[in-house]
C-alpha positions in Angstrom: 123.5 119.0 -264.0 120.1 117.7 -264.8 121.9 113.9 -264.8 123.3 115.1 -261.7 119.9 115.9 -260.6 118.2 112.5 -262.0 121.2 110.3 -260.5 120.5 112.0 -257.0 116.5 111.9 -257.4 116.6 108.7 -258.8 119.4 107.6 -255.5 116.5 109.2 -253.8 113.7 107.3 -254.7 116.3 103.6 -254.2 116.4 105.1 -250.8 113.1 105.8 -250.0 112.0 102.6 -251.4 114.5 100.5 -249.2 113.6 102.2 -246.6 109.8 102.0 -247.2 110.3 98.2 -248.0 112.6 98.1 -244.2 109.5 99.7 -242.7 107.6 97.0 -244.4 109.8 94.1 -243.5 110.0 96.3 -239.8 106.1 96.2 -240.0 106.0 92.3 -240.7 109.0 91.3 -238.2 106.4 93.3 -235.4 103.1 91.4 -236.4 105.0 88.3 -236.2 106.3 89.3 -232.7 102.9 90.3 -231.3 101.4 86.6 -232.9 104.8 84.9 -231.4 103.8 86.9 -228.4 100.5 86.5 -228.1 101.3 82.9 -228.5 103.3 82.7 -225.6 101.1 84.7 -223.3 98.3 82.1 -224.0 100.6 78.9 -223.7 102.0 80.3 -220.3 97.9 81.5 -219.2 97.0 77.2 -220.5 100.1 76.3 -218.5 98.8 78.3 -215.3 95.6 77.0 -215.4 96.5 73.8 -215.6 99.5 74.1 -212.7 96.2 75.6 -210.7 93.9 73.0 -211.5 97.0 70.6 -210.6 97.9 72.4 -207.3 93.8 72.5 -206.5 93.1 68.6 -206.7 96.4 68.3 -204.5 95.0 70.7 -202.1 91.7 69.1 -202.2 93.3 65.7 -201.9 95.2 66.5 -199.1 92.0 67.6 -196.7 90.1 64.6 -197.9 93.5 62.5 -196.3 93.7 64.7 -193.2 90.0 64.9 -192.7 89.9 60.7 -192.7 93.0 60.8 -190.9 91.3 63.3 -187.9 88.4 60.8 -188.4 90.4 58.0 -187.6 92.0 59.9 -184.3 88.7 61.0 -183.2 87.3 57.2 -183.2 90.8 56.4 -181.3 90.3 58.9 -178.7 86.9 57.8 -178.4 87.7 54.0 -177.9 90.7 54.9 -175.6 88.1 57.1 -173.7 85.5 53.8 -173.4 88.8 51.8 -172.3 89.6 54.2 -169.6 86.1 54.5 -168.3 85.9 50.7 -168.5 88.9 50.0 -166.4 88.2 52.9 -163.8 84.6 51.8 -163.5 86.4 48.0 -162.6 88.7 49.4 -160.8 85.9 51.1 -158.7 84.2 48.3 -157.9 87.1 46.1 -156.8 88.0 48.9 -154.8 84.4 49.1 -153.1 83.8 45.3 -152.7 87.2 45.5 -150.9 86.4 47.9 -149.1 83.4 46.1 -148.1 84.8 43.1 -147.0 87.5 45.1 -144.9 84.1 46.5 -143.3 82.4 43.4 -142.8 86.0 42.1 -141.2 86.0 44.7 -138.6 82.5 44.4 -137.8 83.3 40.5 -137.1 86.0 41.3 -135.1 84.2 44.1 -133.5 81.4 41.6 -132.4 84.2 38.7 -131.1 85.5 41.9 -128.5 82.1 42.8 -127.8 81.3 39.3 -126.7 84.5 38.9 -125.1 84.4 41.9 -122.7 80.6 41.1 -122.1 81.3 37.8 -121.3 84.2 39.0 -119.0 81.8 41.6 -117.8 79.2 38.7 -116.7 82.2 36.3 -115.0 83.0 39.4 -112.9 79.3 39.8 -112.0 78.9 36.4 -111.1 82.2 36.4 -108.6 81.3 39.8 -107.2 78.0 37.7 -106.2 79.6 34.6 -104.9 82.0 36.5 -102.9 
């Protein structure tokens, strides 16, 4: 029995040193996970920060173009404003200076039937006195 007893304590010590060399190799395979790992994590955190440096100069590019562009509408507006004021201010005086003349026409005419009935006026006078 003591061969027996060697075959099975020396089976035992194959055994605990396969498994001692798996935990090894187990050991190993994990330290090479966490450094694959950890390798990752930073590639993805480089690939963020770069996606949100990307994504800011985008967004910062954009409001420089829609700030110019509001520029640009602004000084529009503002012209198309002058325009407008120009023409109604024309528009006002051609109106007025029409207006004007239609006044100065009526006070012509109203002058000519003045005369007229004062003139008629003075020819009655004078028959009433002949007569």
């Amino acid at each position: 029995m003591p061969e027996a007893l060697e075959e099975r304590v020396g089976y035992l010590e194959g055994r605990v040193e396969e498994h001692s060399k798996a935990w090894e190799d187990l050991k190993d395979m994990i330290i090479n996970l966490d450094q694959k790992v950890d390798t990752r994590i930073d590639s993805l955190d480089q690939k963020v920060d770069r996606f949100r440096d990307e994504l800011s100069s985008r967004i910062d590019s954009l409001g420089q173009r829609l700030s110019s562009r509001m520029d640009s509408l602004d000084q529009k507006v503002d012209r198309f404003r002058e325009e407008l004021s120009s023409r109604i201010d024309s528009l006002d005086q051609r109106f007025f200076s029409r207006i004007d003349s239609l006044d100065q026409k009526f006070s012509r005419y109203f002058l000519w039937i003045i005369g007229i009935q004062v003139t008629i006026l003075l020819s009655i006078i004078a028959i009433l006195l002949k007569s």
